[in-house]
C-alpha positions in Angstrom: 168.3 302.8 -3.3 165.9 302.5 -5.6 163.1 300.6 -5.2 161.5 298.0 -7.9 159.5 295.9 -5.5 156.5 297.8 -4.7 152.9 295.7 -3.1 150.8 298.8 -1.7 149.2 301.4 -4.1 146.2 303.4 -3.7 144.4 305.3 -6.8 141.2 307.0 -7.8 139.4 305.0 -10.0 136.1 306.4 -11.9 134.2 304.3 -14.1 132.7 306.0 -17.3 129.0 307.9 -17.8 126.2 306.0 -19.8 125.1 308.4 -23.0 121.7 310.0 -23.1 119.3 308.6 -25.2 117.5 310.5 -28.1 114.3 312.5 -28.0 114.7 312.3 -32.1 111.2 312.4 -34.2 111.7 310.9 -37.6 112.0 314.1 -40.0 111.6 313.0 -43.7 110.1 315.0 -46.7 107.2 312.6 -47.5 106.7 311.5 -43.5 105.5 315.1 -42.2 104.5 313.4 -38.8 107.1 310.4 -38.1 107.3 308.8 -35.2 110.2 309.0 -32.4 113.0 307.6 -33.6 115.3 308.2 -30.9 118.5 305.9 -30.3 119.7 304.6 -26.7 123.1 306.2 -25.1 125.9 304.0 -25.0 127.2 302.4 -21.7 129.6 303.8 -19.7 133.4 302.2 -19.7 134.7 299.9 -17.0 137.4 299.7 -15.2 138.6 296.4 -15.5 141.6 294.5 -13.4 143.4 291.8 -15.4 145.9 289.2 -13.4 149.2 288.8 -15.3 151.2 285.7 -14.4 154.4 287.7 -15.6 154.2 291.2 -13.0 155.7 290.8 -10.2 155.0 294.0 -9.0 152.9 297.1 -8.6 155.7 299.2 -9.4 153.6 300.5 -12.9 150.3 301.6 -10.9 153.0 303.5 -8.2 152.6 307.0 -10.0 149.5 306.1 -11.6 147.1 308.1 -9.0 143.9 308.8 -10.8 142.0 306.2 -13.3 139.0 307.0 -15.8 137.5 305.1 -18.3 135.2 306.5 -21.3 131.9 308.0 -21.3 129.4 306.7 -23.6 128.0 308.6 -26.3 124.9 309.4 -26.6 121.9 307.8 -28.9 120.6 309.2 -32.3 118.0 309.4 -34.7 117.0 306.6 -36.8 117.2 304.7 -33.3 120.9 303.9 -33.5 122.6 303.5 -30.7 125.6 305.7 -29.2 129.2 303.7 -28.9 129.9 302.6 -25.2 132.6 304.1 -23.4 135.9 302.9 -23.6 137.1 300.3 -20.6 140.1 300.3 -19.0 142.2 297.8 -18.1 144.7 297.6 -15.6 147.5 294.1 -15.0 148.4 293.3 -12.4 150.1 290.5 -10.6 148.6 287.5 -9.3 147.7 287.9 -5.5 146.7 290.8 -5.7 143.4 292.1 -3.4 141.2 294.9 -4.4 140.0 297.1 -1.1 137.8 300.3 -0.8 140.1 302.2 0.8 138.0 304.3 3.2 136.5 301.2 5.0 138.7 298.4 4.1 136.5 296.5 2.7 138.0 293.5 0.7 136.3 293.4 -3.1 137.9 290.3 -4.8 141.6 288.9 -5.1 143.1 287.7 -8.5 145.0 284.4 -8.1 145.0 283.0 -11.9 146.3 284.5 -15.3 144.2 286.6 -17.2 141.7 286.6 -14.4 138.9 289.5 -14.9 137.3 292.1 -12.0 135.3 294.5 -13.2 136.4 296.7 -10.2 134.2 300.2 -11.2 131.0 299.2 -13.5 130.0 302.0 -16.0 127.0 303.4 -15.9 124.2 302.5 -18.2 122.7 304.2 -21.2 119.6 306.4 -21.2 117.1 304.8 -22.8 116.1 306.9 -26.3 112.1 308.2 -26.8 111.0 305.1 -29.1 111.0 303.3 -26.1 108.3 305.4 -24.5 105.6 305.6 -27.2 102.4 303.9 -26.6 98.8 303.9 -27.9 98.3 307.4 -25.3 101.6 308.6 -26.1 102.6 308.6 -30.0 104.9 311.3 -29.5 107.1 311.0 -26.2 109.6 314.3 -26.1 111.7 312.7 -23.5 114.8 309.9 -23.4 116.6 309.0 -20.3 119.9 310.3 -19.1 122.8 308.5 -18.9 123.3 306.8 -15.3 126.5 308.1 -13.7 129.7 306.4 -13.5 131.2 305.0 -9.9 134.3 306.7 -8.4 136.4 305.7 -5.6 139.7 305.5 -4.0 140.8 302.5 -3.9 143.6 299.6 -2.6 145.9 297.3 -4.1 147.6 295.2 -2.0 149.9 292.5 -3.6 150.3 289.1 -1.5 153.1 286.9 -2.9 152.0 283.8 -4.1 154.2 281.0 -3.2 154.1 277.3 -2.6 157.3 277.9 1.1 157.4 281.3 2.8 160.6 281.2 4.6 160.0 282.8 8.5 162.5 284.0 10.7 164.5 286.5 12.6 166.8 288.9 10.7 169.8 287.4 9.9 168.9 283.8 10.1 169.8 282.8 6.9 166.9 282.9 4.4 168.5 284.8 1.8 171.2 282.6 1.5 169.1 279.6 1.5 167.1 280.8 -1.4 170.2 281.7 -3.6 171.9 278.3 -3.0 168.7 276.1 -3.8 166.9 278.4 -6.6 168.7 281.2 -9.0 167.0 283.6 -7.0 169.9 286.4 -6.8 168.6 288.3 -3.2 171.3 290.6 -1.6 172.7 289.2 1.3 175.1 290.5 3.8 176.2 289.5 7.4 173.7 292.3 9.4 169.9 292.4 10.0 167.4 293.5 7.3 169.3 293.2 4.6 166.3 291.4 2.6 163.9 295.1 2.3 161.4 293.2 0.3 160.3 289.6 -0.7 162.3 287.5 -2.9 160.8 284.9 -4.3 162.9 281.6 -6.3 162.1 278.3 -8.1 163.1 275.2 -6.4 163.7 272.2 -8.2 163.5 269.0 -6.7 163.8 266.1 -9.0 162.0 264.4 -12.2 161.2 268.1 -13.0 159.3 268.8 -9.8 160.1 272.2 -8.7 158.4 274.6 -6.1 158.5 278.5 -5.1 159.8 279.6 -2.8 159.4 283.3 -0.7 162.2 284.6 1.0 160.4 287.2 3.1 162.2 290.1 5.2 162.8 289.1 8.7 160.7 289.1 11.6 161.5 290.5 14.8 159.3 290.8 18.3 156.7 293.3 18.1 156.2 293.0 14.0 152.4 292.2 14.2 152.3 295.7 16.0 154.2 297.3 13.3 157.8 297.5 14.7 160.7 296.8 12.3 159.3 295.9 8.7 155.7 295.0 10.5 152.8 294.6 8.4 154.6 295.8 5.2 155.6 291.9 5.0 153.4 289.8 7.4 150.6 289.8 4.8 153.1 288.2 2.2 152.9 284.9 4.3 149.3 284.3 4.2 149.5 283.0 0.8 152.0 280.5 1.5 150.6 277.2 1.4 153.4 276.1 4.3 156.1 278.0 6.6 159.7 276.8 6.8 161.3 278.5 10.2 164.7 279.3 10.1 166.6 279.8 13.3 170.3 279.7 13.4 172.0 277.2 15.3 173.8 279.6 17.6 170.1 280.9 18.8 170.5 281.1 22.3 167.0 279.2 22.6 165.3 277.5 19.3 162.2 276.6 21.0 161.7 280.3 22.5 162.7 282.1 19.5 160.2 279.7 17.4 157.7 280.1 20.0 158.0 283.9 19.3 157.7 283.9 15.8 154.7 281.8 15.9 153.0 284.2 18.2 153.7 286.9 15.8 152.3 285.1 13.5 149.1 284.4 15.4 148.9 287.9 16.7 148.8 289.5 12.9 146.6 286.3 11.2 145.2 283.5 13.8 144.6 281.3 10.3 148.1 281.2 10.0 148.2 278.8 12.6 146.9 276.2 10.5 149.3 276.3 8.0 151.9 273.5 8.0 155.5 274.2 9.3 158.7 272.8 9.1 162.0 274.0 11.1 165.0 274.1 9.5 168.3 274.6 11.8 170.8 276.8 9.7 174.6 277.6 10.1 175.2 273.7 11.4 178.7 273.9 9.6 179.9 276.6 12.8 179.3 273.4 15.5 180.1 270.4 15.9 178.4 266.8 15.2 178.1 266.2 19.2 176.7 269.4 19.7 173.8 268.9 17.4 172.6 265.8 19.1 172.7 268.0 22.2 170.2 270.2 20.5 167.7 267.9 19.4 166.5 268.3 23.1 165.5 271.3 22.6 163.7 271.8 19.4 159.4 272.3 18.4 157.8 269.4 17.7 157.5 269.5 14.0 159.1 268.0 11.1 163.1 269.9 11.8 166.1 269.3 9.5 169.9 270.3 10.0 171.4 272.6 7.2 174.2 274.7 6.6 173.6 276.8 3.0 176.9 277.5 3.0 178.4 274.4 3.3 175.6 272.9 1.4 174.5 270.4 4.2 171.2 268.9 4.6 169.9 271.0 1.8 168.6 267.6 -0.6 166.8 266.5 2.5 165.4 269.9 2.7 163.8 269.5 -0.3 163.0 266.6 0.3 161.3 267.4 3.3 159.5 270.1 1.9 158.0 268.4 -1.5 156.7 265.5 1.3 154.8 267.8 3.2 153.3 270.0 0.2 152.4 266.7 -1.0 150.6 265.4 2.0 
């Protein structure tokens, strides 16, 4: 299957070399002994990274491996100036972090639209002889070099931004959630995994309120340690700004199979703790009306609701829910 969704790329990025500057002496047929006239080099060109509310995805960077921006030129008689080096710019998607990828080292993260990095600075411009003359030195025969350009390998790492990210087990429903309340169009079928990457929809709510929402593949024990999907898809949830748990209401224990994606959660990212959570109970049309009250005894205390996606249950109360607690 061919994959469009991709949030991991690592490239070589090398920023461009400042221009020498000029040793030029002004040479003119009635000025036998000008002074230096030399001109400055031009600066070296950036690499630049741009966020761009409409990518979704690295997929563009995926074969892009190496990155160089311009050299500057050098400087000339007449003390003009050489042209700086052309910059580069790369878009990418909001959330996206920036890390050196030999130490890990986290540089900046782009969160707004047309948000600039400068992510490898160009080096500067030598300096041209004119600069050097003084009352003991009328004729300096040397100009700077041009400093050198940075180069690196670096990291991109794409964090969904959304306003729910949806955490659960495989299978428990989150897919089908976020195609019956947004026109999010995930693939869903009735076996684990069958989300591979995150999904994210529009909600709307009422008097054009509307929120995002991240369906994110499914958890399982051991994902903070890299089992299943692992850390491919843990990092997607530390945007969110809350976490709606989804367990199926023919869990063999809701409180222990929250418990265990919460722990998951704290093992990968302790922060995530402090997010705010909401449960919802999926798949209530299979039981019955009695059996749901027998349930409640057995559920985390935090804000739960009852829903069936299927049978479209619950799911205004959901939002409902939701808006209330973004809100608070």
């Amino acid at each position: 299957m061919k994959e469009n969704f991709v949030d991991y790329v690592k490239i070589f990025i090398r920023s461009g070399k400042g221009g020498a500057g000029s040793a030029h002496f002004r040479r003119e047929k009635f000025v036998p002994k000008g002074g230096p006239d030399g001109g400055d080099g031009g600066r070296g060109g950036h690499v630049i990274l741009r966020g761009n509310k409409q990518l979704w995805t690295l997929l563009h960077l995926k074969y892009t491996k190496h990155i160089h921006a311009g050299n500057g030129e050098n400087g000339s008689g007449a003390e003009k100036t050489g042209a700086d080096g052309k910059d580069v710019v790369i878009e990418v998607p909001l959330g996206t972090v920036a890390r050196l990828a030999d130490t890990g080292e986290v540089l900046f993260e782009i969160v707004n639209d047309k948000e600039e990095y400068i992510i490898a600075r160009g080096g500067k411009g030598g300096l041209g002889n004119v600069h050097f003359k003084s009352p003991t030195n009328q004729a300096p025969r040397y100009a700077q070099p041009g400093e050198v350009g940075t180069e690196n390998w670096y990291i991109l790492e794409l964090k969904l931004l959304a306003d729910v990210g949806l955490v659960g087990f495989p299978n428990a429903g989150k897919s089908t959630l976020l195609s019956v309340v947004s026109s999010a169009k995930p693939k869903i079928a009735d076996y684990p995994f069958t989300t591979l990457v995150p999904n994210l929809g529009m909600v709307y709510y009422r008097d054009n309120k509307s929120f995002i929402m991240a369906d994110i593949p499914g958890i399982i024990e051991g994902a903070s340690e890299g089992k299943g999907l692992g850390l491919r898809f843990l990092r997607h949830i530390e945007r969110n700004s809350m976490l709606l748990f989804l367990i199926p209401v023919n869990s063999q224990d809701i409180k222990r199979e929250y418990n265990i994606l919460v722990d998951e959660l704290k093992k990968y990212n302790p922060d995530l703790l402090y997010k705010r959570r909401a449960l919802a109970i999926t798949k209530c049309d299979l039981v019955s009306s009695e059996e749901l009250n027998k349930l409640k005894k057995n559920i985390p205390d935090i804000p739960y609701i009852f829903i069936s996606s299927v049978a479209q249950k619950g799911l205004d109360d959901l939002k409902t829910m939701i808006w209330e607690i973004l809100n608070s």
